[in-house]
TIMI-2910 file (N, C-alpha, C, CB; in pm, 1 decimal, decimal comma, always signed):
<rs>
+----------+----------+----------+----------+----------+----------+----------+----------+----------+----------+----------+----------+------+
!      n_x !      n_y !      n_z !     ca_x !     ca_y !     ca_z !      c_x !      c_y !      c_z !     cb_x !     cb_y !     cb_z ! resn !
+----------+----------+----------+----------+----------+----------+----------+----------+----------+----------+----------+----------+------+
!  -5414,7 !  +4712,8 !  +4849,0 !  -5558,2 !  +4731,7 !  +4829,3 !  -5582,5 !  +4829,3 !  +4715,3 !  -5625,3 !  +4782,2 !  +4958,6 !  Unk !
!  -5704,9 !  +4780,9 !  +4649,4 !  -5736,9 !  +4875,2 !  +4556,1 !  -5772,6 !  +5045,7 !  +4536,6 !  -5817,8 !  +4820,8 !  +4525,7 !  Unk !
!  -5769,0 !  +5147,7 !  +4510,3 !  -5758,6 !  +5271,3 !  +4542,9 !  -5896,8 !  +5330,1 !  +4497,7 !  -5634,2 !  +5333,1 !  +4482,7 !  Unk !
!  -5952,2 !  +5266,8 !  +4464,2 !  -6134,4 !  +5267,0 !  +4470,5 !  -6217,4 !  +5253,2 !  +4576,5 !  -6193,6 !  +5164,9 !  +4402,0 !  Unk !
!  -6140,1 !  +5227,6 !  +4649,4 !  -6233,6 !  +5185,0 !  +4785,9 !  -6239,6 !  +5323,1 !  +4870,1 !  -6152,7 !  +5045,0 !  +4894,6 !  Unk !
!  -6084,0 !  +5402,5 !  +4830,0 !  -6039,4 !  +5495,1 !  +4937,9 !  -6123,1 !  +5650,4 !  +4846,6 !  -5822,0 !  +5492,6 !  +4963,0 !  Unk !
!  -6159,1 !  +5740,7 !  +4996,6 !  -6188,1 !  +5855,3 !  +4906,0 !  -6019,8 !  +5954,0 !  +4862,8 !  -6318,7 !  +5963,1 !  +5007,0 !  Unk !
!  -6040,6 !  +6005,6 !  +4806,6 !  -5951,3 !  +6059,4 !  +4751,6 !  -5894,5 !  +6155,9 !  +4821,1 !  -5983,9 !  +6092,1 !  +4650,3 !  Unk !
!  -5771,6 !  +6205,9 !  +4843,6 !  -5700,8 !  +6288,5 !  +4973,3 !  -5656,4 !  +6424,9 !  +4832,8 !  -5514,0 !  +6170,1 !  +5088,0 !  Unk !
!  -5695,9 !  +6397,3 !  +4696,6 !  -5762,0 !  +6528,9 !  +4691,0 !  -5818,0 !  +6641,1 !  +4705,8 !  -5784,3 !  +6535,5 !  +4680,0 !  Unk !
!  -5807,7 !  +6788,8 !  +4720,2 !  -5904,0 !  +6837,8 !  +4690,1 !  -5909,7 !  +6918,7 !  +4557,0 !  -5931,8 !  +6895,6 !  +4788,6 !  Unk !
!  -6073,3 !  +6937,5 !  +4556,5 !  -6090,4 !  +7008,6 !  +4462,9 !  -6173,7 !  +7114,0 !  +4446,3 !  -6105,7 !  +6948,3 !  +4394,8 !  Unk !
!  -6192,3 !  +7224,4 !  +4378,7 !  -6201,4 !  +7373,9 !  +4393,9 !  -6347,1 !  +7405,8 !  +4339,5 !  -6077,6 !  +7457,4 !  +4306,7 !  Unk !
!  -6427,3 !  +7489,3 !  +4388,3 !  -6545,6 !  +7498,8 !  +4350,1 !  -6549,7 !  +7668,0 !  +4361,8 !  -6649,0 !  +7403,8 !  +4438,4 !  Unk !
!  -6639,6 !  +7697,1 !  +4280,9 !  -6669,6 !  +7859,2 !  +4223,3 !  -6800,1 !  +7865,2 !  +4314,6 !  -6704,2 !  +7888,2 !  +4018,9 !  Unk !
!  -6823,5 !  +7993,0 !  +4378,6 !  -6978,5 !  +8037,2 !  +4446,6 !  -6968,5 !  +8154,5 !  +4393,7 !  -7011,8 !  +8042,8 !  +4622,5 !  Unk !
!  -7094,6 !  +8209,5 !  +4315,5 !  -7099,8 !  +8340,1 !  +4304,9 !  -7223,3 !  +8404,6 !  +4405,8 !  -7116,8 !  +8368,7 !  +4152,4 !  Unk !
!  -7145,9 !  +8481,1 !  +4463,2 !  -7181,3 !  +8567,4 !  +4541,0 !  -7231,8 !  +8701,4 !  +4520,4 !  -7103,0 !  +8571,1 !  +4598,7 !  Unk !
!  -7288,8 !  +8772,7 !  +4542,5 !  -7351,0 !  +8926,6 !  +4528,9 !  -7263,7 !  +8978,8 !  +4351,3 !  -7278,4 !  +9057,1 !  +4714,3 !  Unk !
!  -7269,1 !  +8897,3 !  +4277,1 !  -7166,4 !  +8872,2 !  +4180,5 !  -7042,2 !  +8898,9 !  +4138,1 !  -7196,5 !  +8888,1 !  +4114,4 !  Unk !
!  -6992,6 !  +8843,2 !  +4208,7 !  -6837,5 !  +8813,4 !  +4301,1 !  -6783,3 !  +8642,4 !  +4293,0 !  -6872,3 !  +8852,5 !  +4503,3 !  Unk !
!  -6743,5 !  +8586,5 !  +4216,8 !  -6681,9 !  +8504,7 !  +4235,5 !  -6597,8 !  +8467,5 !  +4357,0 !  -6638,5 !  +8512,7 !  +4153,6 !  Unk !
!  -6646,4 !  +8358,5 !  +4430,0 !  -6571,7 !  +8298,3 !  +4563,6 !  -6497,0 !  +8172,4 !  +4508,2 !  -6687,1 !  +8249,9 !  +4698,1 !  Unk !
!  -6359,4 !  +8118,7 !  +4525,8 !  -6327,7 !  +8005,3 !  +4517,3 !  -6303,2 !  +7961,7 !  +4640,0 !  -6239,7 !  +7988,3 !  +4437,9 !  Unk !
!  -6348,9 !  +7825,6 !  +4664,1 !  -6298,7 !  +7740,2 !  +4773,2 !  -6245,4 !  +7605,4 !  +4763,3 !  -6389,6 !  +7727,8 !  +4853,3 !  Unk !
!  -6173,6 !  +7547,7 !  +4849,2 !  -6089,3 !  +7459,4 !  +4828,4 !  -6188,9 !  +7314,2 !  +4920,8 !  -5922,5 !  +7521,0 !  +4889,3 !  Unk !
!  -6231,9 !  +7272,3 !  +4835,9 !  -6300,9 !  +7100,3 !  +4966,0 !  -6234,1 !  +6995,3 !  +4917,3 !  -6504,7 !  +7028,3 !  +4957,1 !  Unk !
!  -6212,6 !  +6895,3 !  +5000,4 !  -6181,2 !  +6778,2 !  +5043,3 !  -6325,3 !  +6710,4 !  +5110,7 !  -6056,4 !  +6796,7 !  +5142,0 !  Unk !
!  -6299,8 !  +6568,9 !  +5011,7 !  -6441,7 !  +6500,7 !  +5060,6 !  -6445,4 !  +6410,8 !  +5146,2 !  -6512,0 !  +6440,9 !  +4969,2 !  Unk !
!  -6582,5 !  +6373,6 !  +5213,1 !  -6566,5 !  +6317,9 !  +5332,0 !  -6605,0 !  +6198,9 !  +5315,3 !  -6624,6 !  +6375,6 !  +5432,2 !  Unk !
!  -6492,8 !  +6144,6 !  +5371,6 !  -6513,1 !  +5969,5 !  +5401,3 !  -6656,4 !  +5905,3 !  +5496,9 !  -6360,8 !  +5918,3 !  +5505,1 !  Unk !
!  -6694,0 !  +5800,2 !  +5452,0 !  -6786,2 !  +5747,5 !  +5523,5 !  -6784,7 !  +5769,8 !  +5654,1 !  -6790,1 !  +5634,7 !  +5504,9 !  Unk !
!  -6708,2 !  +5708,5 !  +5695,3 !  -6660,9 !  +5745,6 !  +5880,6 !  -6678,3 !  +5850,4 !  +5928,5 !  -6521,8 !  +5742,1 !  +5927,3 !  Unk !
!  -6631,6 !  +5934,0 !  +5846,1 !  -6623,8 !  +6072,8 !  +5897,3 !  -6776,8 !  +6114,3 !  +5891,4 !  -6519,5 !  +6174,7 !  +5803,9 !  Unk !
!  -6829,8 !  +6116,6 !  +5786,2 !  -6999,2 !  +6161,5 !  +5807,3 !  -7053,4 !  +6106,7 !  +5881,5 !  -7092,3 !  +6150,1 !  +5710,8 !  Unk !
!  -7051,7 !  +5949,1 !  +5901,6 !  -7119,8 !  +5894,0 !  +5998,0 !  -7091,3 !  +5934,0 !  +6170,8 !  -7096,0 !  +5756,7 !  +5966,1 !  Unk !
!  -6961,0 !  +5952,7 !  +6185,7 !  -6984,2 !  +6041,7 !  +6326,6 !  -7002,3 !  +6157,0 !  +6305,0 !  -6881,7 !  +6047,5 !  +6424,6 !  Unk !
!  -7027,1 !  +6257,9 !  +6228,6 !  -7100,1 !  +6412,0 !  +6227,7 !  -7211,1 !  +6355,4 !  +6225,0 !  -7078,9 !  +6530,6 !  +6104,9 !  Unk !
!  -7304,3 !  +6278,9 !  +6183,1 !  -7435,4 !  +6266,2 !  +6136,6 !  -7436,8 !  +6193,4 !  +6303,5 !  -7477,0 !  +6170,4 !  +5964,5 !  Unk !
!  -7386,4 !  +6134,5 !  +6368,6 !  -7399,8 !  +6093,7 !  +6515,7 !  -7430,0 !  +6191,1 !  +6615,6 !  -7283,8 !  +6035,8 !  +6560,0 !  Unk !
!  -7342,3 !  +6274,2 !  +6620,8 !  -7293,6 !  +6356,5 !  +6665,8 !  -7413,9 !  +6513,6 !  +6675,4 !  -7164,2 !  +6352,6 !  +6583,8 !  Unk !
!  -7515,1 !  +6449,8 !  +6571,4 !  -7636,1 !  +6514,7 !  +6546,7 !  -7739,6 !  +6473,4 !  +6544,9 !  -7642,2 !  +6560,1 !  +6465,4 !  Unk !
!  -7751,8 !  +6328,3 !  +6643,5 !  -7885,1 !  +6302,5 !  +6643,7 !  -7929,1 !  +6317,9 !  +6827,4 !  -7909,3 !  +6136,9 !  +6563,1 !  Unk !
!  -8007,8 !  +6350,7 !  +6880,2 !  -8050,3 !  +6377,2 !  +7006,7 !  -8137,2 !  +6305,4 !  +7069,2 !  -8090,1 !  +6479,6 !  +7013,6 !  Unk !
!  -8114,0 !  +6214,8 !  +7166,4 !  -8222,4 !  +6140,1 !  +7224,0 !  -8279,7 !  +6203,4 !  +7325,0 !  -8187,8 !  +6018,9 !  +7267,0 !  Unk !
!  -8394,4 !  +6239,9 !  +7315,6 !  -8436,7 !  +6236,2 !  +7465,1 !  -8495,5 !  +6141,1 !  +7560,4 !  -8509,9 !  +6313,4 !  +7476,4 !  Unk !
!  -8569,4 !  +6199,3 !  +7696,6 !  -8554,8 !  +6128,0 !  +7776,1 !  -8674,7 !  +6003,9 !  +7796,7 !  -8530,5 !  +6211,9 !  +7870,6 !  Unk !
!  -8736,7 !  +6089,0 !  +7695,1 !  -8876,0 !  +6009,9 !  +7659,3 !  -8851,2 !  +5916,9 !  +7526,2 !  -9010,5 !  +6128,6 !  +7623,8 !  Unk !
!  -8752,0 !  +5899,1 !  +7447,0 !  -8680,6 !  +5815,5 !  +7356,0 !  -8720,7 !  +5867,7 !  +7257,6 !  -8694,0 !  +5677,5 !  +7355,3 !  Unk !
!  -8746,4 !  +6017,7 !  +7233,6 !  -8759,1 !  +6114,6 !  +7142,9 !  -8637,0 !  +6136,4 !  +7053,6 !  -8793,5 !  +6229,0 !  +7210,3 !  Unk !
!  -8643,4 !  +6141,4 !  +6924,9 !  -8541,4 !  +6204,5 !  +6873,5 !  -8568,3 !  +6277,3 !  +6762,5 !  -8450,1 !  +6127,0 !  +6851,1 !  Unk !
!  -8459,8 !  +6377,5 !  +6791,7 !  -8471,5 !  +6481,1 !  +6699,9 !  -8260,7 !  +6519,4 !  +6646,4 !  -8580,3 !  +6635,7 !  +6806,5 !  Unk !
!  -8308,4 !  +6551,5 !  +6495,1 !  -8195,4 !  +6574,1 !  +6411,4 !  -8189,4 !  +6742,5 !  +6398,5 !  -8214,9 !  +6490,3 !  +6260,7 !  Unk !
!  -8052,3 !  +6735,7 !  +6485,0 !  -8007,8 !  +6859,1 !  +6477,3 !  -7915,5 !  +6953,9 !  +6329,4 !  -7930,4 !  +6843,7 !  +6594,8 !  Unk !
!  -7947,9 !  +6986,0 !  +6209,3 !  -7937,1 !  +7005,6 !  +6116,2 !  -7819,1 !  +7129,8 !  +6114,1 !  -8062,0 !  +7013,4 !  +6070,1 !  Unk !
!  -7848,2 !  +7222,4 !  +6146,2 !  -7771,6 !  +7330,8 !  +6182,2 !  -7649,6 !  +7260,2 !  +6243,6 !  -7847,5 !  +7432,4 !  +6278,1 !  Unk !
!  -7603,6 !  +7173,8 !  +6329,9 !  -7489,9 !  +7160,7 !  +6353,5 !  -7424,9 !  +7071,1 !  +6255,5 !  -7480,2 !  +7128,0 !  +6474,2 !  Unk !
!  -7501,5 !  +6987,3 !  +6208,7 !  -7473,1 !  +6883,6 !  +6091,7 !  -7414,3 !  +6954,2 !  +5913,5 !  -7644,7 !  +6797,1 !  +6074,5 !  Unk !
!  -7496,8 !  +7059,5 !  +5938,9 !  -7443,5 !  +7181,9 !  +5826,6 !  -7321,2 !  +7219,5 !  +5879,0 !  -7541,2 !  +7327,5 !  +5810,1 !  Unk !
!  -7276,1 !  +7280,8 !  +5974,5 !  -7183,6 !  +7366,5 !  +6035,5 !  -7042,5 !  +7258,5 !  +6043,0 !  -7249,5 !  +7427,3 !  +6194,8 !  Unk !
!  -7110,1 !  +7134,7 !  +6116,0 !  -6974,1 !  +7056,5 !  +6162,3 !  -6919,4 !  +6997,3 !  +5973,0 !  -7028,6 !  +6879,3 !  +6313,1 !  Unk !
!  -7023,8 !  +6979,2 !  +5889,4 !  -6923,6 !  +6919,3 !  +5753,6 !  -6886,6 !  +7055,2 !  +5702,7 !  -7011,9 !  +6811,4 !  +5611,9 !  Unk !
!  -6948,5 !  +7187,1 !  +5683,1 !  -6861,2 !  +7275,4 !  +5643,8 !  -6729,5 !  +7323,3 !  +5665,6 !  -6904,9 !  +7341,0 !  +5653,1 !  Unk !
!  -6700,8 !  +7284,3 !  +5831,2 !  -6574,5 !  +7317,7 !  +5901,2 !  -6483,7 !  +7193,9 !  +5823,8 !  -6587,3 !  +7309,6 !  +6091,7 !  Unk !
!  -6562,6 !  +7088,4 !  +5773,7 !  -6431,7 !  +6975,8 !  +5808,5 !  -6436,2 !  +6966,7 !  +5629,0 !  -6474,6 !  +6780,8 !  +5935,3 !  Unk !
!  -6499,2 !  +7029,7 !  +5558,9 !  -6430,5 !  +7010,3 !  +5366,7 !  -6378,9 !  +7103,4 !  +5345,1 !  -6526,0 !  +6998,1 !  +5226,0 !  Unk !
!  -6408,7 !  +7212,4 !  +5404,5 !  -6357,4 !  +7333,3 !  +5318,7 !  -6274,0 !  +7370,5 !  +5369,5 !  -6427,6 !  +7438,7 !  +5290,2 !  Unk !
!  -6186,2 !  +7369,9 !  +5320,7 !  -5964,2 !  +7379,3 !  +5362,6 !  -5877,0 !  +7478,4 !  +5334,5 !  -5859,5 !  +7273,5 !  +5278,2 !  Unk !
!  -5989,0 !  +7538,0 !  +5245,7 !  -5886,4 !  +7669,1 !  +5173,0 !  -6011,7 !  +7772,9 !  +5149,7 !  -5786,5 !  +7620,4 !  +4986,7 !  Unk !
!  -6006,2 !  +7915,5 !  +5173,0 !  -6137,6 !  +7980,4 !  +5157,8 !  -6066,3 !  +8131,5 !  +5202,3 !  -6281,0 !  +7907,9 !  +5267,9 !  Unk !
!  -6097,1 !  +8234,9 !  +5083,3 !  -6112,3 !  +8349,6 !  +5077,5 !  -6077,2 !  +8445,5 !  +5207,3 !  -6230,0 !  +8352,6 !  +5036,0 !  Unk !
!  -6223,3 !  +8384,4 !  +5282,6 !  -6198,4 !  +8440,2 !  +5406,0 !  -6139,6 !  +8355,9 !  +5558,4 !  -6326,1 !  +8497,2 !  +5425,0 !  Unk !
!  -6012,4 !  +8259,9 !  +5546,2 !  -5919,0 !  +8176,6 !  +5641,5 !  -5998,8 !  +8052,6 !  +5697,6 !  -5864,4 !  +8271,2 !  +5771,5 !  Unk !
!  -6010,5 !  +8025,7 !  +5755,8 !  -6043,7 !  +7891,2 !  +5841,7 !  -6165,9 !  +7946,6 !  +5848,0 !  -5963,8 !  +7844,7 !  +5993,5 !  Unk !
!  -6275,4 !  +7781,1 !  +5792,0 !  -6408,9 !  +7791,2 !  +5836,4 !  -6437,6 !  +7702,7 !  +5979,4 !  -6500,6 !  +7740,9 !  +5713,7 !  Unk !
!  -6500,4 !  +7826,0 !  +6053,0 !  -6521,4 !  +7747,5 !  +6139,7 !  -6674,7 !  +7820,0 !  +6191,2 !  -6390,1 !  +7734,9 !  +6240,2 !  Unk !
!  -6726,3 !  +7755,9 !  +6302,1 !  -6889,5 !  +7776,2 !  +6359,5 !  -6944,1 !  +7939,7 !  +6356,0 !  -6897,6 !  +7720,8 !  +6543,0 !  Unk !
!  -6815,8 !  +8011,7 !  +6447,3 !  -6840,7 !  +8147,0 !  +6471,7 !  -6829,8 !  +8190,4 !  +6327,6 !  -6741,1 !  +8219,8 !  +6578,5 !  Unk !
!  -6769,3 !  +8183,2 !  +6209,8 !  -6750,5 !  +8238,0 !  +6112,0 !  -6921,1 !  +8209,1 !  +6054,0 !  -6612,6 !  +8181,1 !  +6036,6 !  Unk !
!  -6927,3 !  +8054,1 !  +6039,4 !  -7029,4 !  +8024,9 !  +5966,7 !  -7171,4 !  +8059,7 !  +6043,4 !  -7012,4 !  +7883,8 !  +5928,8 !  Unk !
!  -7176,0 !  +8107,5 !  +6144,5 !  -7276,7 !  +8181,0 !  +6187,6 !  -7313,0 !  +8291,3 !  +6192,5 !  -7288,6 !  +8169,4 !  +6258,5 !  Unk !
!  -7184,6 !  +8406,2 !  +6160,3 !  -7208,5 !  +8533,5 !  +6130,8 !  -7274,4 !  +8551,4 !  +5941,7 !  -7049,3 !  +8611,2 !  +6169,8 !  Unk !
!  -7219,2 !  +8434,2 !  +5850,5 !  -7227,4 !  +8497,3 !  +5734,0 !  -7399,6 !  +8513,1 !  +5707,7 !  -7139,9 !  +8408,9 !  +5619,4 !  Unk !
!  -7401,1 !  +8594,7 !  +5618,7 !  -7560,8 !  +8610,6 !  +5525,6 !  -7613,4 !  +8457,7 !  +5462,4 !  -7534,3 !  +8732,6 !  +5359,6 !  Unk !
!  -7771,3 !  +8500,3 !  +5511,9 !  -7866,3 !  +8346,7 !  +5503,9 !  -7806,3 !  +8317,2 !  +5334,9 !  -8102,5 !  +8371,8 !  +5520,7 !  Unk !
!  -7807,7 !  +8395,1 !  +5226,8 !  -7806,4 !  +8388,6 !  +5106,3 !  -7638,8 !  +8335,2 !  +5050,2 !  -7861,0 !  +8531,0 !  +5062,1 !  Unk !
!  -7524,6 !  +8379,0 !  +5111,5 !  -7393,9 !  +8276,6 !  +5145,5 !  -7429,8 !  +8171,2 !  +5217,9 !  -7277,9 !  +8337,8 !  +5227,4 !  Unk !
!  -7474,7 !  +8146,6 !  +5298,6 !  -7526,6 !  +7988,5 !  +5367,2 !  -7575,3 !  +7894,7 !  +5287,2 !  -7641,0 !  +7993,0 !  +5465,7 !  Unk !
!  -7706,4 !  +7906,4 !  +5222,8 !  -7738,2 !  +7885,6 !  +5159,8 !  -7634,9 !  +7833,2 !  +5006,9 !  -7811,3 !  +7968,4 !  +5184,4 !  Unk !
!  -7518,5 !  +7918,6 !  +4967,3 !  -7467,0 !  +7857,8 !  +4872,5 !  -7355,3 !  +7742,6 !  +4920,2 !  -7417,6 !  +7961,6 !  +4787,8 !  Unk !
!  -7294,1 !  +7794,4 !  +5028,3 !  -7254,2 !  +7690,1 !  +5073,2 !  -7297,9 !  +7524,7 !  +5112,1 !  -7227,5 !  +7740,7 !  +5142,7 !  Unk !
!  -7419,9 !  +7544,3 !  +5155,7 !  -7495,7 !  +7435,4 !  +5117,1 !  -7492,8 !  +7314,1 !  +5054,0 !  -7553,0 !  +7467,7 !  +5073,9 !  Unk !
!  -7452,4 !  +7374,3 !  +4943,2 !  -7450,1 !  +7305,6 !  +4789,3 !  -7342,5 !  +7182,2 !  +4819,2 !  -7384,4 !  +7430,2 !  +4644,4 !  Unk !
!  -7260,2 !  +7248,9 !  +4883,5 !  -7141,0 !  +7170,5 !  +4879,0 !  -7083,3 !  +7059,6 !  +5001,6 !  -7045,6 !  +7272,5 !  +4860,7 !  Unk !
!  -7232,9 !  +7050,5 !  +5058,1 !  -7264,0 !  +6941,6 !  +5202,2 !  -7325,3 !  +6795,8 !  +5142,3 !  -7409,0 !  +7020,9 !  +5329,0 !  Unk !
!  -7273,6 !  +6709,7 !  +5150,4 !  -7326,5 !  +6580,4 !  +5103,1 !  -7492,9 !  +6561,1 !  +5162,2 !  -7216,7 !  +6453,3 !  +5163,8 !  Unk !
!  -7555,3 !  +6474,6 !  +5081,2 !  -7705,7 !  +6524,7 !  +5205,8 !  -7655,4 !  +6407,1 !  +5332,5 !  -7940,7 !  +6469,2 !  +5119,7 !  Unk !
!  -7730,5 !  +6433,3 !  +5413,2 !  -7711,9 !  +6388,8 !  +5511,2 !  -7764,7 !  +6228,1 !  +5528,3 !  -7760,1 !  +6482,5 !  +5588,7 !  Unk !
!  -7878,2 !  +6228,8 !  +5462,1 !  -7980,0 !  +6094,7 !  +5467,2 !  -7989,8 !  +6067,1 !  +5335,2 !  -8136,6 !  +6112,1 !  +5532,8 !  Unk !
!  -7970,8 !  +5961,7 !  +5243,9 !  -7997,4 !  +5947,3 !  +5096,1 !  -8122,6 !  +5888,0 !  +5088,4 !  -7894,2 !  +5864,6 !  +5017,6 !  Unk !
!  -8199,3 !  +6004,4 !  +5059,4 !  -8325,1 !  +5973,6 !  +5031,4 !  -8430,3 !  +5873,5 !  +5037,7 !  -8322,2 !  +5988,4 !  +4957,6 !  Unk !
!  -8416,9 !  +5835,5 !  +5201,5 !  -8485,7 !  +5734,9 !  +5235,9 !  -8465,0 !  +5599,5 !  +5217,5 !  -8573,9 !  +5754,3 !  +5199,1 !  Unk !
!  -8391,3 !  +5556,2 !  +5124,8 !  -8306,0 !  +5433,0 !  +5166,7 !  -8250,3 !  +5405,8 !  +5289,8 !  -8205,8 !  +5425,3 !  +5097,6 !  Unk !
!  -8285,3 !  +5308,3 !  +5351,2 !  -8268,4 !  +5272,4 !  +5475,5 !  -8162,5 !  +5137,6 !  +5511,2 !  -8406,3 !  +5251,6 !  +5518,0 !  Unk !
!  -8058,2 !  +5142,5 !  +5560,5 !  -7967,7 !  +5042,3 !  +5637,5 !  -8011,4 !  +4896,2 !  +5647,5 !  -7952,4 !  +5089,1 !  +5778,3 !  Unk !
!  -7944,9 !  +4765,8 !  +5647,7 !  -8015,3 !  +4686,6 !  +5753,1 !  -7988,3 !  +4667,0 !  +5860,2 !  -8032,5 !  +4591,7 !  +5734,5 !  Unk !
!  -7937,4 !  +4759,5 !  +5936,5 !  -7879,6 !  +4774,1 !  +6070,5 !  -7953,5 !  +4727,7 !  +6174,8 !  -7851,9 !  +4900,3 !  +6099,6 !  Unk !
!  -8123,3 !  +4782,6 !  +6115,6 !  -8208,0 !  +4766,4 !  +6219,2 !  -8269,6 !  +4609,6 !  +6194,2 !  -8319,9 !  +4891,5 !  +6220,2 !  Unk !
!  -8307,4 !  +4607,8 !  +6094,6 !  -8350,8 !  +4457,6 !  +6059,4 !  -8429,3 !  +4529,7 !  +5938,7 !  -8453,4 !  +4347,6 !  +6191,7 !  Unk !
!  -8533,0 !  +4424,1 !  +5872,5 !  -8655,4 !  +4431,6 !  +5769,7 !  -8781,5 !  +4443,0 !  +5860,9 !  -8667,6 !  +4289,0 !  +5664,7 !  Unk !
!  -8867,2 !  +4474,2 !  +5815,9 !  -9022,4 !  +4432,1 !  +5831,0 !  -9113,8 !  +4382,6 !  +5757,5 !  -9083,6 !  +4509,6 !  +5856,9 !  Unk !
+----------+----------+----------+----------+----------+----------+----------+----------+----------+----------+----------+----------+------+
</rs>
């Protein structure tokens, strides 16, 4: 099979400047699959067939799973919940969006 199809088991290194401080970190990008169960994994039905998108975990769960190499050891929830809104925030940057801008599936059908 062709090697276009596959994401790349690469990673590659991105600069954050911080309180002006250069941070390097190490991400690896995420395969379809893989976002699509984090992005699952963050939607909430309720009981009234309400739903609501839980964002904060959808931030938290792709930060834990690209970033592989980082300054301060393994990212994980408790880490990424202690840091400053203004480090959050840059990290950010480096989260695929979640929904592409309203383009919609035909999963459900047309109207």
């Amino acid at each position: 099979m062709s090697e276009i199809w596959f994401v790349e088991d690469e990673t590659r290194e991105e600069t954050i400047v911080f309180e002006g401080k250069e941070i390097k970190v190490k991400v690896r990008p995420l395969s379809w699959a893989r976002k699509n169960q984090i992005l699952s994994s963050c939607i909430n039905i309720s009981q009234d067939n309400g739903m609501a998108f839980n964002f904060d975990k959808y931030m938290k769960d792709t930060l834990c799973e690209i970033i592989v190499d980082a300054p301060w050891g393994k990212t994980n929830h408790l880490f990424l919940s202690r840091i400053k809104p203004e480090l959050g925030s840059l990290l950010e940057k480096l989260v695929p969006k979640a929904f592409d801008g309203g383009k919609n599936s035909d999963f459900f059908g047309q109207e």
